[in-house]
mmCIF entry with sequence, helices, sheets and N, C-alpha, C, O atoms, coordinates in Angstrom:
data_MODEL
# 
_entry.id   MODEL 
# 
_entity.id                         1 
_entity.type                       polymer 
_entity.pdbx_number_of_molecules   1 
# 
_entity_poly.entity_id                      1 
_entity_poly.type                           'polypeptide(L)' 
_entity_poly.nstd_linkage                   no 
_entity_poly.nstd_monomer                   no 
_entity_poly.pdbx_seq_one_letter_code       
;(UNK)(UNK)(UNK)(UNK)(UNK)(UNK)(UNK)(UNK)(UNK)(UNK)(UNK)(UNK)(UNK)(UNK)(UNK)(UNK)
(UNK)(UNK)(UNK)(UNK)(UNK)(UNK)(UNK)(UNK)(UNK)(UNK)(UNK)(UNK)(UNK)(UNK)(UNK)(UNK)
(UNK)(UNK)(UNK)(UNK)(UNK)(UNK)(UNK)(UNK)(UNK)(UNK)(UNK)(UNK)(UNK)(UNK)(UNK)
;
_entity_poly.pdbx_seq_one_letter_code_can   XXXXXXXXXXXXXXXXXXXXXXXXXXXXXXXXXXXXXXXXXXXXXXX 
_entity_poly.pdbx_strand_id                 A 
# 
loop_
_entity_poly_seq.entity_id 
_entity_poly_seq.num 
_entity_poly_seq.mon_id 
_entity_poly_seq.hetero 
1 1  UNK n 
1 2  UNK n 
1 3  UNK n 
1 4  UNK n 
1 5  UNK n 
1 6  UNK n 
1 7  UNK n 
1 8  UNK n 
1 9  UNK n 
1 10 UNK n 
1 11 UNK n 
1 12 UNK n 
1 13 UNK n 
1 14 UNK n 
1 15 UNK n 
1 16 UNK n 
1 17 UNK n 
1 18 UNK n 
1 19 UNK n 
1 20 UNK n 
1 21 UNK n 
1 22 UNK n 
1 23 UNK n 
1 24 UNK n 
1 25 UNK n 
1 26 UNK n 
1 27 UNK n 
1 28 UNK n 
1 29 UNK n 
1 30 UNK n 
1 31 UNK n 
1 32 UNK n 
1 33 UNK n 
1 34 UNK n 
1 35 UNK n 
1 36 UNK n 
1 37 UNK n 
1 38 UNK n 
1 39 UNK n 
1 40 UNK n 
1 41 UNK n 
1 42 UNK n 
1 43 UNK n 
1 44 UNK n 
1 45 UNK n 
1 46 UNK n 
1 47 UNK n 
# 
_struct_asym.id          A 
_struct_asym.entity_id   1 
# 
loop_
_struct_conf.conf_type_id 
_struct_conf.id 
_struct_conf.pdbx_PDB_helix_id 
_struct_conf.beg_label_comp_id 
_struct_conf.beg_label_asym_id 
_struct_conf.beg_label_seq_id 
_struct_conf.pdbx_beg_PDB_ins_code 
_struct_conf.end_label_comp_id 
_struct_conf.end_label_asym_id 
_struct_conf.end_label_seq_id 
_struct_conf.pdbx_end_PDB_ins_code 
_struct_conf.beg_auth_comp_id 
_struct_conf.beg_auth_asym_id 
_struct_conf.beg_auth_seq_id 
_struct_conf.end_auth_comp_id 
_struct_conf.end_auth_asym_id 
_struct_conf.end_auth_seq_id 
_struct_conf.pdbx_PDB_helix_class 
_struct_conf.details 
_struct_conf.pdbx_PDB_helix_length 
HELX_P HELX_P1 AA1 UNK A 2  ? UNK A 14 ? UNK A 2  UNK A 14 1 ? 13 
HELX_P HELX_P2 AA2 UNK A 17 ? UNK A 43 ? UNK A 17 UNK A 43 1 ? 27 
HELX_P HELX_P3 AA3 UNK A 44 ? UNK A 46 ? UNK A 44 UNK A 46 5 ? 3  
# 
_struct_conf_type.id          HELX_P 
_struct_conf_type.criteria    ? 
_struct_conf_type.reference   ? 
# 
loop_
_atom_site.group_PDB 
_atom_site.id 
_atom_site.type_symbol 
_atom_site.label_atom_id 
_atom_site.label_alt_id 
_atom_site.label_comp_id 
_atom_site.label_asym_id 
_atom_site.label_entity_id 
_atom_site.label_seq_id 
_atom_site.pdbx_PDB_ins_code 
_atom_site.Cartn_x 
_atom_site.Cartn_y 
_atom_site.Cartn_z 
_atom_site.occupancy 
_atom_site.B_iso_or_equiv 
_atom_site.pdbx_formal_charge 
_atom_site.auth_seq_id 
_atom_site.auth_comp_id 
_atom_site.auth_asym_id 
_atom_site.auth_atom_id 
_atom_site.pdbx_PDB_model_num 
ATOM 1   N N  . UNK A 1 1  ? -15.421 2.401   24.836  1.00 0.00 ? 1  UNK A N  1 
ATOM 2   C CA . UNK A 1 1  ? -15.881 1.610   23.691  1.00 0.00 ? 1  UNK A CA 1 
ATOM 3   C C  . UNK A 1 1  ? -16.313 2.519   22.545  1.00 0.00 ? 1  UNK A C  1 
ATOM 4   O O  . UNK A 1 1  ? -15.938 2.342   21.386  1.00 0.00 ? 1  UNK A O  1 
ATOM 5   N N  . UNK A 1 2  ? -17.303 3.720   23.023  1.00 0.00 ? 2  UNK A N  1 
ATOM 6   C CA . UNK A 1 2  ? -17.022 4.785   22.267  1.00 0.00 ? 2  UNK A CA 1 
ATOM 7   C C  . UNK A 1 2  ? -16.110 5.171   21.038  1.00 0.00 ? 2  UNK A C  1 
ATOM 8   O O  . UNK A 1 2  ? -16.414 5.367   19.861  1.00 0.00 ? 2  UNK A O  1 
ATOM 9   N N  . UNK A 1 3  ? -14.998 5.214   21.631  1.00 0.00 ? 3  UNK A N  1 
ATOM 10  C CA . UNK A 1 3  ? -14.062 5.896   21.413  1.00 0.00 ? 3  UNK A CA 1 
ATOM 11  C C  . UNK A 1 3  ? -13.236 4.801   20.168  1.00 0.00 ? 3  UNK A C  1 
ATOM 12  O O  . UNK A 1 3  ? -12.500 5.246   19.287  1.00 0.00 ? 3  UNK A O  1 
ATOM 13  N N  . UNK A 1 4  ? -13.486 3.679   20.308  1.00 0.00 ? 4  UNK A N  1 
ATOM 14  C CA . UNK A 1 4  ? -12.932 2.408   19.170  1.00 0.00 ? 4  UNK A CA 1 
ATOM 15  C C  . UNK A 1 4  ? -13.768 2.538   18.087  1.00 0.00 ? 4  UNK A C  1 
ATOM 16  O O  . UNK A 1 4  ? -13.198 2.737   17.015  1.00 0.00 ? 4  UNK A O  1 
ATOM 17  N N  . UNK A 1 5  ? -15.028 2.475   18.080  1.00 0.00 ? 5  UNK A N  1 
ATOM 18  C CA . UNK A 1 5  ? -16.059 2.752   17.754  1.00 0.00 ? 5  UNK A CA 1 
ATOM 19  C C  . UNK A 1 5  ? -15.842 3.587   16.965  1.00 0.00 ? 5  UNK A C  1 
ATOM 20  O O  . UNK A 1 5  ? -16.179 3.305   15.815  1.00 0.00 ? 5  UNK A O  1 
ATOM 21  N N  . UNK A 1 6  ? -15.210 4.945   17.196  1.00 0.00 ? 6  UNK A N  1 
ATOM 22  C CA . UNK A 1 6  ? -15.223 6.186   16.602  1.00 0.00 ? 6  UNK A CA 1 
ATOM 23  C C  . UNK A 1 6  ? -13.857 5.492   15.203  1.00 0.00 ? 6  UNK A C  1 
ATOM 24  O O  . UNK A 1 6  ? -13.966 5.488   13.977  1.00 0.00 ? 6  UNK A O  1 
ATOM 25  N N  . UNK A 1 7  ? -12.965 5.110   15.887  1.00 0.00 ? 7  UNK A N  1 
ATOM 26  C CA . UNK A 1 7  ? -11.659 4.792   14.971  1.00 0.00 ? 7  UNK A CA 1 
ATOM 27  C C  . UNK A 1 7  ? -11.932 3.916   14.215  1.00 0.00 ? 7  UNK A C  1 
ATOM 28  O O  . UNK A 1 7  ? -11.276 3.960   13.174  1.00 0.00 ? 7  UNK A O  1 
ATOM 29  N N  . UNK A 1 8  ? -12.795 2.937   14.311  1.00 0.00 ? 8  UNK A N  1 
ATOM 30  C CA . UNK A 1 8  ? -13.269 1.919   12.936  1.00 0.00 ? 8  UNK A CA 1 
ATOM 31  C C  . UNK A 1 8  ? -13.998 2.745   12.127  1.00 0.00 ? 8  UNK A C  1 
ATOM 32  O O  . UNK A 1 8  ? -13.795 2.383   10.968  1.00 0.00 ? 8  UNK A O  1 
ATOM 33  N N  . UNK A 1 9  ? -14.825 3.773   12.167  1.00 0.00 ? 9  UNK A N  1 
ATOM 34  C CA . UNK A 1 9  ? -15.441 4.722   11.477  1.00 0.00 ? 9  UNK A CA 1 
ATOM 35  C C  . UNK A 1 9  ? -14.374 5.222   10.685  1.00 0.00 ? 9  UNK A C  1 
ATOM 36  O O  . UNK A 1 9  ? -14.552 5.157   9.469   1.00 0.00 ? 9  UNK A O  1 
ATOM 37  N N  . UNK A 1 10 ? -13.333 5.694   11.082  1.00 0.00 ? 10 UNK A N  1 
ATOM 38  C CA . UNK A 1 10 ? -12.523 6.372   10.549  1.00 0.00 ? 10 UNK A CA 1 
ATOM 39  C C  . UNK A 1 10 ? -11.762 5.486   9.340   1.00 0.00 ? 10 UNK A C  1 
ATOM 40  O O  . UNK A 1 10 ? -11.631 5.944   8.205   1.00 0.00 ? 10 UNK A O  1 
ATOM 41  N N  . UNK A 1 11 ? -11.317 4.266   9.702   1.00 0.00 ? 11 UNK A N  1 
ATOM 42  C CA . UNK A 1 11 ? -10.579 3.149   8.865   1.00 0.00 ? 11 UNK A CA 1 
ATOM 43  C C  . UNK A 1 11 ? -11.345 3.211   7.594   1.00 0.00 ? 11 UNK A C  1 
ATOM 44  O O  . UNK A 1 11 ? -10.918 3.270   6.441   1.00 0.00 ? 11 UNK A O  1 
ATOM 45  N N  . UNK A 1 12 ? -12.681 3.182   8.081   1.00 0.00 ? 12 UNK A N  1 
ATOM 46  C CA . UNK A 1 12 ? -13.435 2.559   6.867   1.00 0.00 ? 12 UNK A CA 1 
ATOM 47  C C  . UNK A 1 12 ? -13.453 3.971   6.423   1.00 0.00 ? 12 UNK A C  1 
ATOM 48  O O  . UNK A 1 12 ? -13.670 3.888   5.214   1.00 0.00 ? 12 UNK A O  1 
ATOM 49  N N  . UNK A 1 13 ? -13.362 5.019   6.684   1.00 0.00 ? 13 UNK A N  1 
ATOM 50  C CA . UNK A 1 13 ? -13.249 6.033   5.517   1.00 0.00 ? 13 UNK A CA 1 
ATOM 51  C C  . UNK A 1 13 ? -12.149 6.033   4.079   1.00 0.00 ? 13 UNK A C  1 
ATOM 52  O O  . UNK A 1 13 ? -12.087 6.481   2.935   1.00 0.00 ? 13 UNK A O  1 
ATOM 53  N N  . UNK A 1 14 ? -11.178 4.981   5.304   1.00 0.00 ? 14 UNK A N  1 
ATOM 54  C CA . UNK A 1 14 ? -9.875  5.420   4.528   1.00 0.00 ? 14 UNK A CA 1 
ATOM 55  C C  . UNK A 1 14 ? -10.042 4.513   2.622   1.00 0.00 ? 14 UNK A C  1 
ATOM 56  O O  . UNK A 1 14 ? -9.446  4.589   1.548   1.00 0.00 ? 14 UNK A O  1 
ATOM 57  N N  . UNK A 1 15 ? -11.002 3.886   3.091   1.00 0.00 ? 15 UNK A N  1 
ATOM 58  C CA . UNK A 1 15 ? -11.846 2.460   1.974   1.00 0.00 ? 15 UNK A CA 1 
ATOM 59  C C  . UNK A 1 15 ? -12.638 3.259   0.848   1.00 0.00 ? 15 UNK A C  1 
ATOM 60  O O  . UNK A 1 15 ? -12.898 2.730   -0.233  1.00 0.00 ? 15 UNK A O  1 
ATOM 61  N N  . UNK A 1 16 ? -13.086 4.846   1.232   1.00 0.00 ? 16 UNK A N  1 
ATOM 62  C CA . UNK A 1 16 ? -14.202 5.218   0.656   1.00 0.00 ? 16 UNK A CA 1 
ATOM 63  C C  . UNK A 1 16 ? -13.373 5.390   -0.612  1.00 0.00 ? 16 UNK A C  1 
ATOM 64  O O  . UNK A 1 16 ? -12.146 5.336   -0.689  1.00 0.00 ? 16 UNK A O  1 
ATOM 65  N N  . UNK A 1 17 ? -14.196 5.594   -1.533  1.00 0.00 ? 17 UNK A N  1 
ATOM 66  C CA . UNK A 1 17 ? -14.027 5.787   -3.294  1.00 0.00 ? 17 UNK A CA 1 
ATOM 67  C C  . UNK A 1 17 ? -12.588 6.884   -3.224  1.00 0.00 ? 17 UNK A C  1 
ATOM 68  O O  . UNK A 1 17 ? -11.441 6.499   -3.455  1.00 0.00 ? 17 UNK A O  1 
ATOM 69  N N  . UNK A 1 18 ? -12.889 7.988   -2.934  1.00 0.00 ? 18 UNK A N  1 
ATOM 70  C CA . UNK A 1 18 ? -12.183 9.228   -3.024  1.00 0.00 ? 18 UNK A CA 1 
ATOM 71  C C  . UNK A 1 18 ? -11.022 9.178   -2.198  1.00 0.00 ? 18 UNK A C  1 
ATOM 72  O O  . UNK A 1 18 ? -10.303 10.168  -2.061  1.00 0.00 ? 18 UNK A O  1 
ATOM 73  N N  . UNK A 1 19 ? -10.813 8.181   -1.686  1.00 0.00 ? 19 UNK A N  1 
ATOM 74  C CA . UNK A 1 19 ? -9.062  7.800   -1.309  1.00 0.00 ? 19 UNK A CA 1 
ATOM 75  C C  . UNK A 1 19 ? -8.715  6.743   -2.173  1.00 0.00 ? 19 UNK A C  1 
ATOM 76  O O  . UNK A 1 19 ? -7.519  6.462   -2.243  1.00 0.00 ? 19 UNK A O  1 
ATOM 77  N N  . UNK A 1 20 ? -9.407  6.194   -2.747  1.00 0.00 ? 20 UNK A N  1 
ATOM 78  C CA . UNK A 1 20 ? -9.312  5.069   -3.587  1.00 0.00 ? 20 UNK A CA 1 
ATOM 79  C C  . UNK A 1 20 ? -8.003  5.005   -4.707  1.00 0.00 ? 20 UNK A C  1 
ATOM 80  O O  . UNK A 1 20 ? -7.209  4.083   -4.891  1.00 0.00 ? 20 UNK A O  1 
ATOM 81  N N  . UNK A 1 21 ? -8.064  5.945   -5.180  1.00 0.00 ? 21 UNK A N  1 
ATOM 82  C CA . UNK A 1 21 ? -7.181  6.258   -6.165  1.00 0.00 ? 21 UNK A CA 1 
ATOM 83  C C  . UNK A 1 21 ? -5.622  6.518   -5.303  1.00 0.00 ? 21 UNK A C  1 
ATOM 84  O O  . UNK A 1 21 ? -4.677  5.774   -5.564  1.00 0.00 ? 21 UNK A O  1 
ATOM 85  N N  . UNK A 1 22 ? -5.530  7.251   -4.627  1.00 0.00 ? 22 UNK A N  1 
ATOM 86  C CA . UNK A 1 22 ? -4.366  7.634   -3.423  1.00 0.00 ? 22 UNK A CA 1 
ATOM 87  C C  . UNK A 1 22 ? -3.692  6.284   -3.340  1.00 0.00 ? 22 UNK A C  1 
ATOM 88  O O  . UNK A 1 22 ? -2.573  6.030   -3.784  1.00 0.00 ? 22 UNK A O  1 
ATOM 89  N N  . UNK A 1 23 ? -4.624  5.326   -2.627  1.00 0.00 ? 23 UNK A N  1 
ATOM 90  C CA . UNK A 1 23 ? -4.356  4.187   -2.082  1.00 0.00 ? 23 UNK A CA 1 
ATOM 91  C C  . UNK A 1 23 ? -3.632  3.407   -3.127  1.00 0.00 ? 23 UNK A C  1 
ATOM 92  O O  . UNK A 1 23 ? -2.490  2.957   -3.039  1.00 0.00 ? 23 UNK A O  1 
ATOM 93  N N  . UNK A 1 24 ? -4.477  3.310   -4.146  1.00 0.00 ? 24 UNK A N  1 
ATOM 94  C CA . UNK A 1 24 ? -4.058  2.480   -5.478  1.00 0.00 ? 24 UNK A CA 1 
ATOM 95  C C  . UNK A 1 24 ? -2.630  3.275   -5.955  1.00 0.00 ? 24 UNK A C  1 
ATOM 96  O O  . UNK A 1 24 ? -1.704  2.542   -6.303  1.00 0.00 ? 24 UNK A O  1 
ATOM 97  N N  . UNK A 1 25 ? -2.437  4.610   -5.982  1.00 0.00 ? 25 UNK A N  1 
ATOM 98  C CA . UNK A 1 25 ? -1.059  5.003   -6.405  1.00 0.00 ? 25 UNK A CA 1 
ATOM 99  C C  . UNK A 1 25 ? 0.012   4.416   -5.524  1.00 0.00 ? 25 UNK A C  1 
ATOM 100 O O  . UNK A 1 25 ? 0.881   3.678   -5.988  1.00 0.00 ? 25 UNK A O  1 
ATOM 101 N N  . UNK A 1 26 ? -0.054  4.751   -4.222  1.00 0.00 ? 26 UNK A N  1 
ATOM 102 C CA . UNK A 1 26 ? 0.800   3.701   -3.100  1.00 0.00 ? 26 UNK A CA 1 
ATOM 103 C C  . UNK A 1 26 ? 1.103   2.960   -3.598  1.00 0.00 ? 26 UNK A C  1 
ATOM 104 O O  . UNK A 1 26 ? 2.274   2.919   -3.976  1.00 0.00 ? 26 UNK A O  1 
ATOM 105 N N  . UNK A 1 27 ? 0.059   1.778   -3.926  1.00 0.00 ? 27 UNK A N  1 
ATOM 106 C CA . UNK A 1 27 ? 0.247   0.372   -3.898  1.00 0.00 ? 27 UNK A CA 1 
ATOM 107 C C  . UNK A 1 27 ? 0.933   0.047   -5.104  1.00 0.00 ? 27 UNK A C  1 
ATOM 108 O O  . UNK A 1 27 ? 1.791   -0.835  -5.153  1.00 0.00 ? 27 UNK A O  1 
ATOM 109 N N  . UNK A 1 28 ? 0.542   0.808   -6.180  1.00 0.00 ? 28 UNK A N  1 
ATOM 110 C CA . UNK A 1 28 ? 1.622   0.910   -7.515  1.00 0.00 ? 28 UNK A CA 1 
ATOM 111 C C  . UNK A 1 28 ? 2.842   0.939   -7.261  1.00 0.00 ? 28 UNK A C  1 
ATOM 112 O O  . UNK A 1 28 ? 3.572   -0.030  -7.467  1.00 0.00 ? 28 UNK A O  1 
ATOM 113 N N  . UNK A 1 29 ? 3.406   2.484   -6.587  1.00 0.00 ? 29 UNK A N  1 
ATOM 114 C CA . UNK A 1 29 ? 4.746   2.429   -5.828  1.00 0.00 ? 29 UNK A CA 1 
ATOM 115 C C  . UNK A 1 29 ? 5.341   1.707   -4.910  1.00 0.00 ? 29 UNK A C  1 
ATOM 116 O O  . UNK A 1 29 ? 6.541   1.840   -4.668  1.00 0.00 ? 29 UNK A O  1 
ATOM 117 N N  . UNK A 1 30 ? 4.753   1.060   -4.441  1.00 0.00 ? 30 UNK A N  1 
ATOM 118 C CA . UNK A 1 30 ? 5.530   -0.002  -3.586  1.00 0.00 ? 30 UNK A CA 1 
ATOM 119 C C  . UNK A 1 30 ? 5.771   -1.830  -4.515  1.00 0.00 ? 30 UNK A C  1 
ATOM 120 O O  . UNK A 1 30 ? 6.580   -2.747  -4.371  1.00 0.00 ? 30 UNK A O  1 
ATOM 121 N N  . UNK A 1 31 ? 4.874   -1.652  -5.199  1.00 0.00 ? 31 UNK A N  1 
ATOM 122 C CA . UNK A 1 31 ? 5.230   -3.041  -6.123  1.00 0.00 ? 31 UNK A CA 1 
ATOM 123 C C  . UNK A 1 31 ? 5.935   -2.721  -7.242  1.00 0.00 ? 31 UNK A C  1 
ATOM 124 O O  . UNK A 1 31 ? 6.466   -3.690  -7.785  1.00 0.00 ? 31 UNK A O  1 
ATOM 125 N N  . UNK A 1 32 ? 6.075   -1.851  -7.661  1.00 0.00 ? 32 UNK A N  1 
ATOM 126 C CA . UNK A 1 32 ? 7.613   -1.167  -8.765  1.00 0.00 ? 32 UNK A CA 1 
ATOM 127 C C  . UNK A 1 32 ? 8.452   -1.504  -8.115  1.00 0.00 ? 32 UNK A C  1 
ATOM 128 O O  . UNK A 1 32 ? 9.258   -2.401  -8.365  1.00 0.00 ? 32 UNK A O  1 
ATOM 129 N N  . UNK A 1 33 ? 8.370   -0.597  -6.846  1.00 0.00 ? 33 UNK A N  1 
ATOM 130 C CA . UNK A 1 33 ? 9.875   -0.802  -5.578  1.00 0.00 ? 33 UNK A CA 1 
ATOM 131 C C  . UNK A 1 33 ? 10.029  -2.462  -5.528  1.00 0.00 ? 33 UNK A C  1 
ATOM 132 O O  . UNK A 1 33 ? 11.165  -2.935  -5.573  1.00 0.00 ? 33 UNK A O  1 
ATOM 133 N N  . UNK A 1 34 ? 9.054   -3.198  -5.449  1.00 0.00 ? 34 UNK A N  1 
ATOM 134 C CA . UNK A 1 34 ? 9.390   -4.629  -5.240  1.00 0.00 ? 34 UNK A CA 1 
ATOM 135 C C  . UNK A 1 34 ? 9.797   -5.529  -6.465  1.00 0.00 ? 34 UNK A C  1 
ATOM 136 O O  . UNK A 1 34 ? 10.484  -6.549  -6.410  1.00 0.00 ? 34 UNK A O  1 
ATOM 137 N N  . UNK A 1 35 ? 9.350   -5.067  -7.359  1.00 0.00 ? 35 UNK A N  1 
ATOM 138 C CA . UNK A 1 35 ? 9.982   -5.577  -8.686  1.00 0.00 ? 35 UNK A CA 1 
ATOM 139 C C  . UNK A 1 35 ? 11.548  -5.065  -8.833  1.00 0.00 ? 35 UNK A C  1 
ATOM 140 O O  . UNK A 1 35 ? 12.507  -5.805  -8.615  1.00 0.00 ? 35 UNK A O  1 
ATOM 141 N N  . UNK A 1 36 ? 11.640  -3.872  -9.182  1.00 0.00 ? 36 UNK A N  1 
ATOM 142 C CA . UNK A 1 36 ? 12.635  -3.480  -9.331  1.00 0.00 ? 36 UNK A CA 1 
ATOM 143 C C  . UNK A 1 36 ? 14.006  -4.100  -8.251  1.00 0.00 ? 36 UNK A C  1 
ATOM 144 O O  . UNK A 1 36 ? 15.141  -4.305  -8.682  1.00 0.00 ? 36 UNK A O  1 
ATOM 145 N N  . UNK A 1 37 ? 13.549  -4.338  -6.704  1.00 0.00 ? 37 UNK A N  1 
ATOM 146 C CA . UNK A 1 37 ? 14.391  -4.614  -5.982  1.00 0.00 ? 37 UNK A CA 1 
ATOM 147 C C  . UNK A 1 37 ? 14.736  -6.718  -6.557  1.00 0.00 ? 37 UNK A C  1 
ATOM 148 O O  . UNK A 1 37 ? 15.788  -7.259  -6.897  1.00 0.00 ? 37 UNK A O  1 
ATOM 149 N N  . UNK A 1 38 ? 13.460  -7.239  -6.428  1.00 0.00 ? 38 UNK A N  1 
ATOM 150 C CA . UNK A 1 38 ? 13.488  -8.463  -7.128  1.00 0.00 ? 38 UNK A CA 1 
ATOM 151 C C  . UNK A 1 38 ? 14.492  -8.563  -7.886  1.00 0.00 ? 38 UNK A C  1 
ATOM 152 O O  . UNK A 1 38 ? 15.418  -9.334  -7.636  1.00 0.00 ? 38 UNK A O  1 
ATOM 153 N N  . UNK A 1 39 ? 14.442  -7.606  -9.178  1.00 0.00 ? 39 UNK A N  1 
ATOM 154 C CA . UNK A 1 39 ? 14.928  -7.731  -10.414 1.00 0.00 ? 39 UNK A CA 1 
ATOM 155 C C  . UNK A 1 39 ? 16.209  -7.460  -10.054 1.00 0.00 ? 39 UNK A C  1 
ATOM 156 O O  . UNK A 1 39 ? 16.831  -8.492  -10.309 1.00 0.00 ? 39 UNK A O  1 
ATOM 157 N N  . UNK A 1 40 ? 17.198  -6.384  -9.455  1.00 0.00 ? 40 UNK A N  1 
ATOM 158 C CA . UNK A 1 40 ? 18.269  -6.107  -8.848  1.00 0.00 ? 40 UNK A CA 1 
ATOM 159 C C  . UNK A 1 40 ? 18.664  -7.449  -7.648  1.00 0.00 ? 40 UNK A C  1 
ATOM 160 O O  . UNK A 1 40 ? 19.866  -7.669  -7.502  1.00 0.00 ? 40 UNK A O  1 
ATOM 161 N N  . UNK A 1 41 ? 18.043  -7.987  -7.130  1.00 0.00 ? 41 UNK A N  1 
ATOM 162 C CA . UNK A 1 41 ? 18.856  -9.089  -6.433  1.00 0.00 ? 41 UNK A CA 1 
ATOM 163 C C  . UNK A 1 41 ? 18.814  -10.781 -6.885  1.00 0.00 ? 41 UNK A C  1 
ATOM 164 O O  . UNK A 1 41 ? 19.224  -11.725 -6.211  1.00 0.00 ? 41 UNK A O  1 
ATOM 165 N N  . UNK A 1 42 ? 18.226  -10.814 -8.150  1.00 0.00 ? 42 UNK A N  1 
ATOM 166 C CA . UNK A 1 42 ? 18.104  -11.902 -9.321  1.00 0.00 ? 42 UNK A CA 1 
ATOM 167 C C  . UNK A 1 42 ? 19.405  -11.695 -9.861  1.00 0.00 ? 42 UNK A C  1 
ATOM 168 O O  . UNK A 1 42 ? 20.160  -12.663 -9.948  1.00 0.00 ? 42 UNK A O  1 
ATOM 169 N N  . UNK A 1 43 ? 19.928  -10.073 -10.399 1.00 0.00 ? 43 UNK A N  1 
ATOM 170 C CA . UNK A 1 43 ? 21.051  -9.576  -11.079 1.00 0.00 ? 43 UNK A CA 1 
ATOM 171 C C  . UNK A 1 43 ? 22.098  -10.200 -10.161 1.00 0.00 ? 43 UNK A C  1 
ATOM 172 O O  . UNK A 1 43 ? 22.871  -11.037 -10.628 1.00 0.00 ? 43 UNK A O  1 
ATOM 173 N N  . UNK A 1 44 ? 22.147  -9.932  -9.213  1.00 0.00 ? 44 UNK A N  1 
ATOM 174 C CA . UNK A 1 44 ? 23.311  -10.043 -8.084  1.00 0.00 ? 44 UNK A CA 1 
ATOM 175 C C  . UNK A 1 44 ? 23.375  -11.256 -8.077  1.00 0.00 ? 44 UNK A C  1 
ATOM 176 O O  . UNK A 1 44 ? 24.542  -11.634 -8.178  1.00 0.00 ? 44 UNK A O  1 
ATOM 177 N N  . UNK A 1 45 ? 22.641  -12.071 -8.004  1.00 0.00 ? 45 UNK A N  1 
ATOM 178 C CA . UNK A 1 45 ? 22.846  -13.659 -7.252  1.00 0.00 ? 45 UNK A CA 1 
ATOM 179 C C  . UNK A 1 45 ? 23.337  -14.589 -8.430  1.00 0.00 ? 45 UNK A C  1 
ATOM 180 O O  . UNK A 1 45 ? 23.864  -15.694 -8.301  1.00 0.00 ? 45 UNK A O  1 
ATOM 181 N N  . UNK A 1 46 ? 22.941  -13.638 -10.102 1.00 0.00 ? 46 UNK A N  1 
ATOM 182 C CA . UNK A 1 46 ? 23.500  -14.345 -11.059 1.00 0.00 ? 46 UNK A CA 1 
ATOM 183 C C  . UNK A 1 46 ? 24.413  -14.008 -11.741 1.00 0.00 ? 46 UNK A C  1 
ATOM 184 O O  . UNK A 1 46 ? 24.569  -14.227 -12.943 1.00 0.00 ? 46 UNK A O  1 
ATOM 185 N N  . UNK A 1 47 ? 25.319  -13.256 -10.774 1.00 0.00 ? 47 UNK A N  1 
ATOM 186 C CA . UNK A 1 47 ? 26.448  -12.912 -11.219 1.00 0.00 ? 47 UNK A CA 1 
ATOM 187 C C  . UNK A 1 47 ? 27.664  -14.036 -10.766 1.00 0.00 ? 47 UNK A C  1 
ATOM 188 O O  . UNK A 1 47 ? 28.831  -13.858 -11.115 1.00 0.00 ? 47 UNK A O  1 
# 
Protein backbone atom coordinates (compact mmCIF):
# COMPACT_ATOMS: atom_id res chain seq x y z
CA UNK A 1 0.00 0.00 0.00
CA UNK A 2 3.11 1.85 0.60
CA UNK A 3 4.27 1.61 -2.45
CA UNK A 4 0.76 3.17 -4.38
CA UNK A 5 0.98 5.63 -1.97
CA UNK A 6 4.41 6.52 -3.12
CA UNK A 7 3.07 6.70 -7.05
CA UNK A 8 0.10 9.08 -6.34
CA UNK A 9 2.80 11.32 -4.80
CA UNK A 10 4.51 11.18 -7.83
CA UNK A 11 1.30 11.93 -10.30
CA UNK A 12 0.58 14.81 -8.38
CA UNK A 13 4.02 16.12 -8.99
CA UNK A 14 3.47 15.80 -12.50
CA UNK A 15 0.39 18.79 -11.64
CA UNK A 16 3.05 20.96 -9.88
CA UNK A 17 3.52 24.60 -11.47
CA UNK A 18 7.02 23.80 -13.04
CA UNK A 19 5.72 21.02 -15.34
CA UNK A 20 2.93 23.14 -15.98
CA UNK A 21 4.11 24.80 -18.88
CA UNK A 22 5.63 21.28 -20.49
CA UNK A 23 2.22 19.91 -20.06
CA UNK A 24 0.43 22.90 -21.60
CA UNK A 25 3.01 22.76 -24.69
CA UNK A 26 1.85 18.97 -25.24
CA UNK A 27 -1.51 19.80 -25.07
CA UNK A 28 -1.03 22.68 -27.66
CA UNK A 29 0.61 20.03 -29.93
CA UNK A 30 -1.74 17.58 -29.89
CA UNK A 31 -4.85 19.94 -30.58
CA UNK A 32 -2.98 21.60 -33.73
CA UNK A 33 -2.47 17.83 -34.67
CA UNK A 34 -6.30 17.56 -34.16
CA UNK A 35 -7.32 20.52 -35.98
CA UNK A 36 -5.17 20.23 -38.65
CA UNK A 37 -6.16 16.43 -39.08
CA UNK A 38 -10.07 17.70 -38.72
CA UNK A 39 -9.38 20.26 -41.24
CA UNK A 40 -7.63 17.64 -43.76
CA UNK A 41 -10.53 15.08 -43.48
CA UNK A 42 -13.43 17.95 -43.87
CA UNK A 43 -11.07 18.59 -47.22
CA UNK A 44 -11.40 14.97 -48.24
CA UNK A 45 -15.01 14.24 -47.57
CA UNK A 46 -15.77 17.52 -49.57
CA UNK A 47 -14.26 16.65 -52.35
Amino acid sequence: MKLSGDLRKKESYNLEPENYYETRKTTDILLSLEVIFFTFATAISGL
